[in-house]
N, C-alpha and C positions, 0 to 999 in steps of 0.2 A: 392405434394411430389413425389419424383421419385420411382420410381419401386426398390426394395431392390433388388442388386446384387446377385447374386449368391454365397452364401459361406458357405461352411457344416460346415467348422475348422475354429479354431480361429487364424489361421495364413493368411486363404482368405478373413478373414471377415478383419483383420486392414490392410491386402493390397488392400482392397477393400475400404477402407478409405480414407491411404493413398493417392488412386488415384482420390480421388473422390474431397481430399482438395488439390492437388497439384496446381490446378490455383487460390486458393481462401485464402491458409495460406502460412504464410512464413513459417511454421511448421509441413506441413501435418502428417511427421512419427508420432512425438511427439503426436500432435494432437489424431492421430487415436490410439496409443499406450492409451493415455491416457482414452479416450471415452470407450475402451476396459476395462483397470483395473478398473473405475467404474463399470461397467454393469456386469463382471464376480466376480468382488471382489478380482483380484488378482492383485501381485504385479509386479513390470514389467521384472524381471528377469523369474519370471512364464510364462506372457504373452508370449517368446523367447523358455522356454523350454516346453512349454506344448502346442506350436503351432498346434501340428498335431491331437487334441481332439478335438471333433467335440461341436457344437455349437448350443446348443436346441434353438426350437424357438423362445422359447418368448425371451431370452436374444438377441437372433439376429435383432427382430423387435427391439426391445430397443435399441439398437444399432445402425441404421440405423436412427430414430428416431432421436436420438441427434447427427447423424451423418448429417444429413438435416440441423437439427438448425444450427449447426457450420457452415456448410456450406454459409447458410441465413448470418451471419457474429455477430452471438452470440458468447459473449468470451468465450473462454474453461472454466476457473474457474466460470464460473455462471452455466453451464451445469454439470460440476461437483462439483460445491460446495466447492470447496477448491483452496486455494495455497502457496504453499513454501514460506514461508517469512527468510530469517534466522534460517532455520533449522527447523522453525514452520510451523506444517502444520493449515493454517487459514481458516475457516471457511467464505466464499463471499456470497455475492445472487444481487441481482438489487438492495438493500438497499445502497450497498457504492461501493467504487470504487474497482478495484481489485488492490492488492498491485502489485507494480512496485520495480524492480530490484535496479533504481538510488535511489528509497529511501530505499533499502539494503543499497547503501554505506556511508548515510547519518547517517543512526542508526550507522555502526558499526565505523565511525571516531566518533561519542559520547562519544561509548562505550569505547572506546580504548584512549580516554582522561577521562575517571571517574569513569576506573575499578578500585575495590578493596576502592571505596570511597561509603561514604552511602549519597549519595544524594538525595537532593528530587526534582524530576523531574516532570516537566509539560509536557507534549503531547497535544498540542493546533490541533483540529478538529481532532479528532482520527482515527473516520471515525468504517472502521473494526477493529480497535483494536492491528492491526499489530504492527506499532513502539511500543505504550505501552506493550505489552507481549512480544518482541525482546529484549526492554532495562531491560524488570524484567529478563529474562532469562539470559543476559548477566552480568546484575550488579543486583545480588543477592539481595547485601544489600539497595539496592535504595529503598526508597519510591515514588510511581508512579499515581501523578493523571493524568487523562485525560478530555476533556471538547469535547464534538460536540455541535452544535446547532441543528443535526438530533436527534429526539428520537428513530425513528428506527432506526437508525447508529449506538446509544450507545445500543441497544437490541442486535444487534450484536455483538458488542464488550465487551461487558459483558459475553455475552457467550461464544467468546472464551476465555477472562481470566479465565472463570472459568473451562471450559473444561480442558485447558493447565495447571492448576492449581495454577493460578497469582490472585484471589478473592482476596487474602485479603492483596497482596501486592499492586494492582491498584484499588485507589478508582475514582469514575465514576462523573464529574457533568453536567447534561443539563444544554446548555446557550452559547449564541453567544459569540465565542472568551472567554475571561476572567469572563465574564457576571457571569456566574455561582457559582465561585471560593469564599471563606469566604475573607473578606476584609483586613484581616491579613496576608492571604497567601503568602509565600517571597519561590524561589525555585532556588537550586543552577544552572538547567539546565532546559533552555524552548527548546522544540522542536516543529517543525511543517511542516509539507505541507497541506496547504493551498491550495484553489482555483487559479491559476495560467496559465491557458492559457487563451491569448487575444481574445474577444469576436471575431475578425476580422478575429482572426486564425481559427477560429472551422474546414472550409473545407479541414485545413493541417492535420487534426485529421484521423485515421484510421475508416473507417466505421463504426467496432465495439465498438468503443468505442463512437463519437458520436451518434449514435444509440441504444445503451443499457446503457450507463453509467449514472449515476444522474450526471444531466446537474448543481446541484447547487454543487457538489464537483468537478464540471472541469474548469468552468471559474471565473477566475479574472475579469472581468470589461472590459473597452476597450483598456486596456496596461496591463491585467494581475497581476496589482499590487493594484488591489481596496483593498485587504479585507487584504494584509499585511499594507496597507498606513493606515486602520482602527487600526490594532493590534499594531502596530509602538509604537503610543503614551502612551499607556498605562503600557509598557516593565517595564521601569525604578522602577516604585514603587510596582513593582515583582519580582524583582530581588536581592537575597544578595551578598553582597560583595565576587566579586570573580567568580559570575555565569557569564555563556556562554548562547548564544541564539544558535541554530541550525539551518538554514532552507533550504526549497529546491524551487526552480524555475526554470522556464523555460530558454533554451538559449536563451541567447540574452538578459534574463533582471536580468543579475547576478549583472552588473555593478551600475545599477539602483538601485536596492536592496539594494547592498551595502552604499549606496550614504546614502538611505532612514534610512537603522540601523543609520547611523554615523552618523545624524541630532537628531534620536531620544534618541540615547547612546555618547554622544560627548567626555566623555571620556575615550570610549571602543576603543580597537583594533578591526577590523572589518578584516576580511579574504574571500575572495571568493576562492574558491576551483572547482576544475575540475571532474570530473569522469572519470572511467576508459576509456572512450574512449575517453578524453579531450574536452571535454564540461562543461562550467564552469557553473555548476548548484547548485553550495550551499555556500551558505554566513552564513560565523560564526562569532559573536560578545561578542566576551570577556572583561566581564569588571574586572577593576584593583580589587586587594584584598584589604580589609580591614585595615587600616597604624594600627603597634601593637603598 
């Protein structure tokens, strides 16, 4: 480990950060802002106006400390244990993946087709719990199961529903994919992301993320699409009249995806969709409602 910089304030100590991640994150301020309100406890409008108070020790080794790990190319949210999902602050660690941004925009076109409806939603491999506590937050009156095949994944994700206060709206089941679920179960909205990058891609992956992420919530197979081409068949006799599937992939295999719902929903409308930076990473398959 490096020799800890010199910084008495709490203003040299996260420009000592800063400078220490500028060739290693695409985020150093953020970064070092960040590492900073964990280890002092403050928030980050504090961390701006209380710059010029000095910095006891032990917070400063602590500081440094996990200012090394990031460094080494440990994600932020495992060093601090949390991240922003939809307004949710989530609880992370090495158990699951950290939530990602593109499946923000995957929950809130959900949400934004089944607010103000009391649906009951599936969250297929939940992972941390994120999408399921975004969509109870959003749609009050939904009912919200979830399913991982990790036990420690749903240990996680149990505690943040219950922290954020979604217990007893998201019920929990261990079990590969649907495995888990009572044989009756029918739900108007399935959600998921799934294992989805190509074994072949792993070296396009960011250091940090091949390196600390659980390797069984990153890859799909060797096109990426193994473990939706498992989940595919089984859609139909989960589905009620009128339900949507949600998913998210990788670019480049939206089209593919899409191809895969329409073989196993033949007579859904199936939708591939872009994100905000126009990358078409989420396929939505709606099926027809019920004839009155």
């Amino acid at each position: 480990m490096k020799k800890s910089p010199e910084a008495r304030t709490l203003a040299e100590a996260v420009e000592a950060c800063r400078r220490r991640l500028s060739s290693v994150s695409e985020t150093p301020w953020l970064d070092a802002r960040l590492l900073a309100q964990h280890v002092t406890g403050l928030d980050a409008s504090a961390i701006i106006a209380y710059g010029d108070t000095g910095l006891d020790v032990h917070r400063r080794r602590r500081l440094f400390e996990l200012l090394e790990r990031r460094a080494a190319g440990e994600p932020i949210a495992y060093l601090i244990g949390k991240k922003s999902f939809c307004g949710l602050e989530i609880f992370v660690d090495r158990r699951v993946l950290v939530p990602r941004p593109e499946t923000e925009e995957l929950v809130l076109v959900c949400a934004d087709e089944w607010r103000a409806r009391a649906a009951h939603v599936l969250d297929v491999g939940t992972g941390s719990g994120a999408i399921a506590c975004a969509l109870a937050h959003l749609l009050p009156d939904a009912r919200i199961t979830a399913t991982d095949s990790s036990v420690e994944a749903l240990t996680v994700a149990r505690a943040n529903a219950e922290r954020l206060g979604f217990g007893e709206q998201i019920a929990f089941a261990a079990g590969d994919l649907l495995a888990g679920l009572d044989n009756a179960a029918r739900f108007d909205v399935i959600i998921a992301n799934l294992p989805y990058v190509a074994e072949d891609h792993a070296g396009q992956l960011q250091d940090s993320v091949r390196e600390h992420e659980p390797a069984e919530a990153l890859f799909g197979g060797s096109d990426g699409l193994a473990v939706y081409r498992r989940l595919a068949p089984s859609l139909p006799d989960r589905m009620t009249p009128g339900a949507a599937v949600y998913l998210e992939c990788a670019f480049g295999n939206a089209a593919a995806l899409a191809a895969l719902m329409q073989a196993a929903l033949p007579s859904a409308s199936v939708e591939v969709r872009a994100d905000l930076q126009g990358l078409e990473r989420m396929v939505i398959a709606r099926s027809p409602a019920a004839v009155a």
